[in-house]
C-alpha positions as CSV (number, residue, x, y, z in Angstrom):
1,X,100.0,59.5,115.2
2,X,99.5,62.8,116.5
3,X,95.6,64.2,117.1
4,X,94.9,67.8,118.2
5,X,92.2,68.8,120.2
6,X,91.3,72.8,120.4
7,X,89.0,73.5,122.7
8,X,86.7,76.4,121.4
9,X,83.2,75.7,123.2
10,X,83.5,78.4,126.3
11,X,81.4,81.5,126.3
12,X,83.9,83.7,127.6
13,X,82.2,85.6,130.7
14,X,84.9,88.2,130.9
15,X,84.6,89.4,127.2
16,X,80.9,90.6,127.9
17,X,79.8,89.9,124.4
18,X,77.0,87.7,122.9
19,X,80.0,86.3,120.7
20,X,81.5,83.2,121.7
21,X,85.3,84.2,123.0
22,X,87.2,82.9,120.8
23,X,85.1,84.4,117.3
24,X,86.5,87.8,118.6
25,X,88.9,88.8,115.9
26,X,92.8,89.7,115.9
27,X,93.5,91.2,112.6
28,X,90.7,90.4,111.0
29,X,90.6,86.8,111.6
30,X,89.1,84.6,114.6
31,X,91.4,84.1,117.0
32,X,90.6,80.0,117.6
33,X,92.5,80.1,114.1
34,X,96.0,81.0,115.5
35,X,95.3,78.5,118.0
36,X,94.7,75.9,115.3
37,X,97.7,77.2,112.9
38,X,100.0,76.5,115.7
39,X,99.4,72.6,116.5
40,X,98.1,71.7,113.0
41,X,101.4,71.2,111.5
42,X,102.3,68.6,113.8
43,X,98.9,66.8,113.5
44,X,99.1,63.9,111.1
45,X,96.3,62.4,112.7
46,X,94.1,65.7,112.1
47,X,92.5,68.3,114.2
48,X,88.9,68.2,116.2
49,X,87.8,71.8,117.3
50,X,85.0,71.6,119.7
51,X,82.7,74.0,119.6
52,X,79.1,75.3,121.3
53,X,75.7,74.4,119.8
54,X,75.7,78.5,118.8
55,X,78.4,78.5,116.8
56,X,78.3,77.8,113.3
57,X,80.4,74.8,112.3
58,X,80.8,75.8,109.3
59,X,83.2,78.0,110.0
60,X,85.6,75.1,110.9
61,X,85.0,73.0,107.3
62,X,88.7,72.0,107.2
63,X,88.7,70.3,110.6
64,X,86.9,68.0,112.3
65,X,84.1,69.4,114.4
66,X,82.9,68.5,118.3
67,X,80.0,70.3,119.9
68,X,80.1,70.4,123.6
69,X,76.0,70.7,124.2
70,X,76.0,71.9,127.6
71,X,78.6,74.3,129.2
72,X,80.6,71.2,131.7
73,X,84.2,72.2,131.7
74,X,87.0,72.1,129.7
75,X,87.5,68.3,130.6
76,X,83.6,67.0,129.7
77,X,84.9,69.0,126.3
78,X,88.2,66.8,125.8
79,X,85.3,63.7,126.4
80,X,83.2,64.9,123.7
81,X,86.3,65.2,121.4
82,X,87.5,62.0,122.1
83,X,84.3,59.3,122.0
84,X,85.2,57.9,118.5
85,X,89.0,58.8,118.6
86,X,91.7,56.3,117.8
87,X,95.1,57.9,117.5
88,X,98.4,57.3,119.3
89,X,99.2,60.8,121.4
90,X,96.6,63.5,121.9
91,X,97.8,67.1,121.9
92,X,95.2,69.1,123.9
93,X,95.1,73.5,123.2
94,X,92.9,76.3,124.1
95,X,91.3,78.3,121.1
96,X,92.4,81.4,123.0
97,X,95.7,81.1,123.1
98,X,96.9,82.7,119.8
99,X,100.5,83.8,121.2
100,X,101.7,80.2,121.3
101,X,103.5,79.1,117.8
102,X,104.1,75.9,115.8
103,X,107.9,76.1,116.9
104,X,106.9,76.2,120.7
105,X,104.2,73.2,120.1
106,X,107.5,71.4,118.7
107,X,109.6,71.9,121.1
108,X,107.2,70.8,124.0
109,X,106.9,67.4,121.7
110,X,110.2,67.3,121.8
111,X,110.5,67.4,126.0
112,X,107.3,65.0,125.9
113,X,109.4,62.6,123.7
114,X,112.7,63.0,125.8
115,X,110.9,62.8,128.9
116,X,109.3,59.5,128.2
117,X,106.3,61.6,129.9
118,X,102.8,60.1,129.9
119,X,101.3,63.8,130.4
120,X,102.8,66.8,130.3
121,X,102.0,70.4,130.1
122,X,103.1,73.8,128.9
123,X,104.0,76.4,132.2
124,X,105.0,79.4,132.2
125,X,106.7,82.7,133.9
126,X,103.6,85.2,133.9
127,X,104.8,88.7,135.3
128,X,101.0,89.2,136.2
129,X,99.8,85.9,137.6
130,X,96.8,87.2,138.7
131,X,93.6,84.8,138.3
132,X,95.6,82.4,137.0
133,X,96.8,78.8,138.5
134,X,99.7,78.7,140.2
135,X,102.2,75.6,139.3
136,X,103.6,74.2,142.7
137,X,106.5,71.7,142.4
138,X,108.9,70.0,145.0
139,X,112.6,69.4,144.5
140,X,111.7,70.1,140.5
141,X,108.7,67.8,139.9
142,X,105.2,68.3,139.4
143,X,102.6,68.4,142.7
144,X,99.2,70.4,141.6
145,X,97.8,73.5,140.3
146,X,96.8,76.2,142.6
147,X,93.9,78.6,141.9
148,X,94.7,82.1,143.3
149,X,90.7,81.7,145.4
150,X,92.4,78.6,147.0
151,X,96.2,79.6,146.8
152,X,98.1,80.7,150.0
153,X,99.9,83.7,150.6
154,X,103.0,81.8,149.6
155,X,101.6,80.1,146.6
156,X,100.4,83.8,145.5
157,X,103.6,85.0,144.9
158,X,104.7,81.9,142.6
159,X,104.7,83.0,139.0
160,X,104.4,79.8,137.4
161,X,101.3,79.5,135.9
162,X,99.4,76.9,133.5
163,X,99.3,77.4,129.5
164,X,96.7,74.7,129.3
165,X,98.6,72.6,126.7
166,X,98.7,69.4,127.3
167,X,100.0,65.9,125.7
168,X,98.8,62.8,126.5
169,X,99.4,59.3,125.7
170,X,96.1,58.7,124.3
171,X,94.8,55.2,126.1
172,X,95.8,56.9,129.5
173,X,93.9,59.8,128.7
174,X,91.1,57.8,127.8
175,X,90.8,56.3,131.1
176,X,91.5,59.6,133.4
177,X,89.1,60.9,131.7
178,X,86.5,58.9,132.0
179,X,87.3,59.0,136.6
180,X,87.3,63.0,136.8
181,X,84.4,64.3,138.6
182,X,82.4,67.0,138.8
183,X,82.1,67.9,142.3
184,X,83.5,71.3,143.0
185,X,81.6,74.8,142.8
186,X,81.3,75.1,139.3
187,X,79.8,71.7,138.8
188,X,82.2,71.3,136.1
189,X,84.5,68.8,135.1
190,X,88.3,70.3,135.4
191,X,90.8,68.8,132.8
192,X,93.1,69.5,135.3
193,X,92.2,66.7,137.4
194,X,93.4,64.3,134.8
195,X,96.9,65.6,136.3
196,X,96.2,64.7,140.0
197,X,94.8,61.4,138.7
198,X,98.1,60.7,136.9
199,X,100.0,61.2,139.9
200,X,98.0,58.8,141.6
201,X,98.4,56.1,139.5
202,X,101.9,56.9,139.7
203,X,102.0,58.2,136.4
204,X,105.2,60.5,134.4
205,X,103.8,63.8,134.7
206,X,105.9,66.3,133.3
207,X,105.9,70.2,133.2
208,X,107.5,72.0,130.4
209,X,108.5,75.7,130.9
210,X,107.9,77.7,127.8
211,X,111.1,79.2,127.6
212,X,110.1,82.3,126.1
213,X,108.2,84.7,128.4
214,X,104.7,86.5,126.7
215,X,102.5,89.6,127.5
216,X,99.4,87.0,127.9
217,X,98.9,83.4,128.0
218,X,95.3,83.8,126.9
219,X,92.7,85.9,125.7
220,X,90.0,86.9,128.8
221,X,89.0,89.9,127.9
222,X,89.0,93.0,125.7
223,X,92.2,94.5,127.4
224,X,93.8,91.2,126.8
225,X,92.4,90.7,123.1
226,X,94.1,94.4,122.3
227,X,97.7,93.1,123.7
228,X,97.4,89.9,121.4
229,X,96.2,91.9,118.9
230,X,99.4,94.3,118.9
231,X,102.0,91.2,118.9
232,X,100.2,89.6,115.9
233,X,100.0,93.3,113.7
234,X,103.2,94.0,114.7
235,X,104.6,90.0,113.1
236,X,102.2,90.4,110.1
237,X,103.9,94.3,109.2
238,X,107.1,92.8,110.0
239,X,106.5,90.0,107.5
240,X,105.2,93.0,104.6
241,X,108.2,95.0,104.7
242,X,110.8,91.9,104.6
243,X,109.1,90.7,101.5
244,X,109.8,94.4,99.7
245,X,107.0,96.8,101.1
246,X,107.9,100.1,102.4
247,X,105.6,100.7,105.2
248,X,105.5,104.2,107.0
249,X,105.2,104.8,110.8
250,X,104.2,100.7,111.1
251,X,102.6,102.1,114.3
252,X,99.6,103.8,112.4
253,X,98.8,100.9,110.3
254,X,96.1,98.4,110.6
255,X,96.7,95.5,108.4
256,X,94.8,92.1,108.4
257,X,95.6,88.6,108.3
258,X,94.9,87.9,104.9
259,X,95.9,90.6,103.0
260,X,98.6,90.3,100.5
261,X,100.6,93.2,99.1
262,X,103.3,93.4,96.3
263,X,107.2,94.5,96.2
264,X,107.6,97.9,95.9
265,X,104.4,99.0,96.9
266,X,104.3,101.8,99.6
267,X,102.1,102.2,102.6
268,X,102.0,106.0,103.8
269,X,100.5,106.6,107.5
270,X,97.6,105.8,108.5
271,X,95.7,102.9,106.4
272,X,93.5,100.0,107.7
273,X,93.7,97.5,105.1
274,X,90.6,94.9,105.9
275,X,89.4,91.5,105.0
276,X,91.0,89.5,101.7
277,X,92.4,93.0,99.9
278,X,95.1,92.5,97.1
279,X,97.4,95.2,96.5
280,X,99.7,94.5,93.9
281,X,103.4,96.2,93.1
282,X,104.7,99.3,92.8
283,X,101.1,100.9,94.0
284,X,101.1,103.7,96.8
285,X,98.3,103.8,99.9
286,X,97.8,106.3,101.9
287,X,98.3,108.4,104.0
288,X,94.4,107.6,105.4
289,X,93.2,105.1,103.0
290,X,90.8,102.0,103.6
291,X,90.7,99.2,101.8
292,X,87.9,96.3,102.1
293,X,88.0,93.2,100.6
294,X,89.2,94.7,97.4
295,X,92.2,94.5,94.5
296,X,94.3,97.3,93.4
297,X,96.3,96.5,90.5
298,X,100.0,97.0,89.5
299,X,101.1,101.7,89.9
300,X,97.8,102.3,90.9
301,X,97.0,104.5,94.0
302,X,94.5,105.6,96.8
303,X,95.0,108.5,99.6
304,X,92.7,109.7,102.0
305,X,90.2,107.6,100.5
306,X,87.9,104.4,101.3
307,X,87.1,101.5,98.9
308,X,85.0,98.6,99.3
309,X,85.0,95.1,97.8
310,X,85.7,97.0,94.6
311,X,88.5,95.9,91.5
312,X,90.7,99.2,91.0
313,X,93.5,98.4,87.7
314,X,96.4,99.7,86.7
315,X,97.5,102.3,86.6
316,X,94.5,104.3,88.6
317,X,94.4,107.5,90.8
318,X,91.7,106.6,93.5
319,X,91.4,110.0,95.8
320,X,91.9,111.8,98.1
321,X,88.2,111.8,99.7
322,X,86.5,109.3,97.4
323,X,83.9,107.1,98.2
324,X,84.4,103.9,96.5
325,X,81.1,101.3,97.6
326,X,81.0,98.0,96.4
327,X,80.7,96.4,93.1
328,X,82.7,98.8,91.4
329,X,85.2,97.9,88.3
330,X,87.7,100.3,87.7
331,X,89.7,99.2,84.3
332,X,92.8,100.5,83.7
333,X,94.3,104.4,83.8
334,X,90.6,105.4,85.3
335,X,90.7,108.3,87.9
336,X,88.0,108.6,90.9
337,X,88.7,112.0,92.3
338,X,88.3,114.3,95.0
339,X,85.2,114.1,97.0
340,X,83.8,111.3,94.4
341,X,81.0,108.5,95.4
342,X,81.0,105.7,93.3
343,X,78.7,102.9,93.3
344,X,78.1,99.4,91.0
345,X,79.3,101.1,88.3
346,X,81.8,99.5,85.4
347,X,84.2,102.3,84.3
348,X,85.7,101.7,81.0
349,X,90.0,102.7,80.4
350,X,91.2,106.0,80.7
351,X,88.2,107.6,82.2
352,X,87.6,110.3,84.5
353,X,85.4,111.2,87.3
354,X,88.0,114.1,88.7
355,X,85.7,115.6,91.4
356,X,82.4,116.8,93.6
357,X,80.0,113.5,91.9
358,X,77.8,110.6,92.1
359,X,78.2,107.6,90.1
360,X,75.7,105.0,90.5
361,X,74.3,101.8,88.6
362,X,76.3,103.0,85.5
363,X,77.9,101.1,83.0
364,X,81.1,103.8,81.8
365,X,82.7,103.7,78.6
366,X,86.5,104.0,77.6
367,X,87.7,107.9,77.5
368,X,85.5,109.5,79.0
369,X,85.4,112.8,81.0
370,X,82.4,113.3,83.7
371,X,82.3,116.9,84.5
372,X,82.5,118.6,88.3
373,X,79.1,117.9,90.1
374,X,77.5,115.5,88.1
375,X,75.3,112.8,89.7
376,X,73.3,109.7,88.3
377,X,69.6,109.5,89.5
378,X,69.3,106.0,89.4
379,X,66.9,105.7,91.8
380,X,63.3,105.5,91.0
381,X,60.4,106.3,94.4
382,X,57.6,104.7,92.1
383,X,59.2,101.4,91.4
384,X,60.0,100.2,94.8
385,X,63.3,100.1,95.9
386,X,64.4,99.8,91.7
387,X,67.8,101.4,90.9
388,X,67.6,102.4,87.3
389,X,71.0,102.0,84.9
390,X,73.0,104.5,83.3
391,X,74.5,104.0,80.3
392,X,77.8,105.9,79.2
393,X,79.6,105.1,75.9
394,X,83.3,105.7,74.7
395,X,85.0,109.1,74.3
396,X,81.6,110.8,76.0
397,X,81.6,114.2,77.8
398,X,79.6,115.7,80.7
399,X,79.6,118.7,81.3
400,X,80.0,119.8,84.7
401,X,76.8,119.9,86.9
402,X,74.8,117.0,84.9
403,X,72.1,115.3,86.2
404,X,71.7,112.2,84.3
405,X,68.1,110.8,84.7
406,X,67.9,106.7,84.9
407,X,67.3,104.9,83.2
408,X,69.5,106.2,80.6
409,X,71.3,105.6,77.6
410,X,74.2,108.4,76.1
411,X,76.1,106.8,73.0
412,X,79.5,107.5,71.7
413,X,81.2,110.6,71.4
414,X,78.0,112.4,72.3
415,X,78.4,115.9,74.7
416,X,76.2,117.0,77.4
417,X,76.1,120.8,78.4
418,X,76.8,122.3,81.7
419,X,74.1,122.8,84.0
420,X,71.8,120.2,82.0
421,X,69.2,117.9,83.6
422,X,69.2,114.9,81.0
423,X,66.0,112.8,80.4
424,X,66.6,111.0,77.5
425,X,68.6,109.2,75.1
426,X,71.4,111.3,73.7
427,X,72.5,110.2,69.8
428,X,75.9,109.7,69.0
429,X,78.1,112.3,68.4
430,X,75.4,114.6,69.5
431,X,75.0,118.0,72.0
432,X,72.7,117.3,74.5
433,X,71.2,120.8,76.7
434,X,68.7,119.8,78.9
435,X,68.2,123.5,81.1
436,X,65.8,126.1,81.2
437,X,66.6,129.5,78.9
438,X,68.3,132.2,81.2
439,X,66.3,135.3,82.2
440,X,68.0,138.5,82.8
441,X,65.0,140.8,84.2
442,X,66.7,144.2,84.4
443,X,66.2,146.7,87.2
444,X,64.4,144.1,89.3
445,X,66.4,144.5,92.5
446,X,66.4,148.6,91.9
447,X,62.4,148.3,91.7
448,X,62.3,146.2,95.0
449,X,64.2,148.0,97.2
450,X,61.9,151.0,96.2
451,X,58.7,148.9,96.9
452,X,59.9,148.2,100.3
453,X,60.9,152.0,101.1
């Protein structure tokens, strides 16, 4: 039996952010979780994350969950994780290593098997080895890890460098462990040490060199986050377009993690499609469109546009330049036109908002047509911060420039005129013209400029 333990607890002083390092996200999603997705398949014995006291646990439901109180080194974190263990091998990951895959994991299992190793380790060929630990070997086998502050100018030029994945028979680990000290500058305890204690007990200590060579083995910083960042975009476009989604200048795009998008569907320049968004088929994005946490159904579209955990269906025209804030239901063959803000509002099928308005708190019927420059005053200075409702029902028509007063109730079939500011409940079927009379005084502007020589 197999037990991973991901070590999540460090601060991260090079990130220079109150967030912990590895809650820094890479395509929308913590990057501790691409650590977690690549040794979890091979973990019948389960997966213990070990975490700070400032990070929430919840966050790690699915697993089982360590905290490391005080900040004592990656190997007093392995203690924590193993006080109550019983298990047969322990596999041992950093949570900011999201480069490293289930397929490499498998492979060094593989060597650990084949060796008959009681440790071993992932190294690696790092074309920048800087402020990383040199791997120093003789005649092929393992002799120590070399900090760069304590490596010589020979051991600087060695590109071998430590991954910091690790298996372990677990009863040896158990007792290295427990004989690591912590008397070194830091004042921490190094899991690194187990390594040198192996040795000494004459233990099979085996390296494994990650055959595959990668930008970072690591995420230290921002600089370093970007260049994981890029690898994992680049896998999860990659992934889109085999599975039937035509997506233009991949370059441009920002897509997350958990987005999901349909065959046939076509992604134009420029989109940054965020959090849990559904797109489904045959749909077109873009060019310049953001999508948050929200579903677009089957031949809908949105350019040049932004839309927030909102429900667009099929069949809509979303755009360009409309503003669509959350809580919005869009049912089907609905269009939210150009330079249109829309907020917690229900619009019924086949209706239109085509441009230049504000729709907000409103509850829209089923064919209807809001006219240019029409805006909802839903929002009520003597009631607090109270948003009043709007009521809209089927085959209604405002006329361009209405200002519907909340709260508010227009009922079927009814028409507003242009220019009107409405107030009340319109009937059914009814005209409403809520605007002053027009005055035409003649010979005014004659009579001024006379007045004023």
């Amino acid at each position: 039996m197999i037990t991973s333990i991901v070590l999540g607890a460090g601060i991260g002083k090079r990130m220079h952010s109150k967030l912990p390092k590895v809650l820094h996200k890479i395509c929308g999603r913590e990057l501790i979780f691409y650590a977690i997705d690549a040794v979890k398949q091979i973990s019948d014995g389960g997966v213990i994350v070990v975490i700070n006291e400032k990070m929430d646990a919840n966050l790690f439901s699915d697993y089982s969950v360590k905290i490391q109180k005080e900040p004592l080194g990656t190997g007093d974190a392995v203690k924590v994780a193993i006080s109550d263990l019983d298990t047969d091998i322990v596999l041992i990951t950093t949570g900011d290593n999201p480069l490293l895959e289930s397929n490499d994991i498998l492979e060094f299992y593989n060597f650990f098997k084949e060796t008959k190793s009681d440790i071993a380790f992932i190294s690696a060929e790092a074309e920048n080895p800087s402020n990383l630990g040199r791997v120093i070997k003789s005649e092929g086998k393992f002799v120590k890890i070399v900090e760069e502050a304590d490596a010589s100018d020979e051991e600087r030029k060695i590109k071998e460098i430590n991954v910091g994945v690790y298996f372990a028979k677990f009863n040896i680990l158990k007792n290295l462990i427990q004989n690591i000290s912590n008397k070194n500058a830091q004042g921490e305890y190094y899991l690194t040490d187990i390594l040198y204690k192996a040795l000494e007990e004459h233990l099979n200590v085996s390296v494994y060199k990650l055959p595959k060579k990668l930008p970072i083995y690591g995420v230290n910083n921002r600089l370093e986050l970007s260049i994981a960042e890029e690898i994992i975009q680049r896998k999860i476009i990659e992934k889109h377009m085999l599975n039937g989604v035509t997506i233009h200048n991949p370059q441009t795009q920002k897509i997350d993690y958990f987005v999901e998008i349909g065959e046939d569907t076509v992604i134009l320049p420029g989109c940054i499609l965020e959090g849990k968004t559904k797109i489904e088929s045959d749909c077109i994005i873009g060019p310049y469109a953001q999508i948050i946490n929200s579903h677009v159904s089957k031949k809908s579209s949105v350019k040049q546009s932004v839309v927030i955990e909102s429900y667009v269906g099929e069949n809509c025209s979303v755009g360009p330049f409309a503003y669509v804030r959350p809580e919005n239901i869009l049912s089907n063959n609905v269009k939210i036109g150009t330079f249109v803000e829309v907020k917690k509002s229900h619009f019924g099928e086949n209706t239109k908002v085509p441009h230049l308005s504000y729709i907000g708190d409103a509850t829209v019927g089923k064919n209807v047509n809001i006219g240019a420059g029409t805006i909802t005053c839903n929002y009520s200075g003597l009631e607090g911060n109270k948003k009043n409702p709007t009521y809209i029902e089927d085959e209604v028509f405002i006329g361009s420039h209405s200002t519907l007063v909340a709260p508010l109730i227009i009922r079927k079939g009814a028409y507003t005129a242009a220019g009107s500011v409405i107030t009340d409940e319109v009937e059914e079927d009814s005209l409403a013209i809520g605007r002053a009379r027009q005055v035409n005084k003649v010979g005014w502007v004659k009579r001024r400029k006379e007045q004023n020589g």
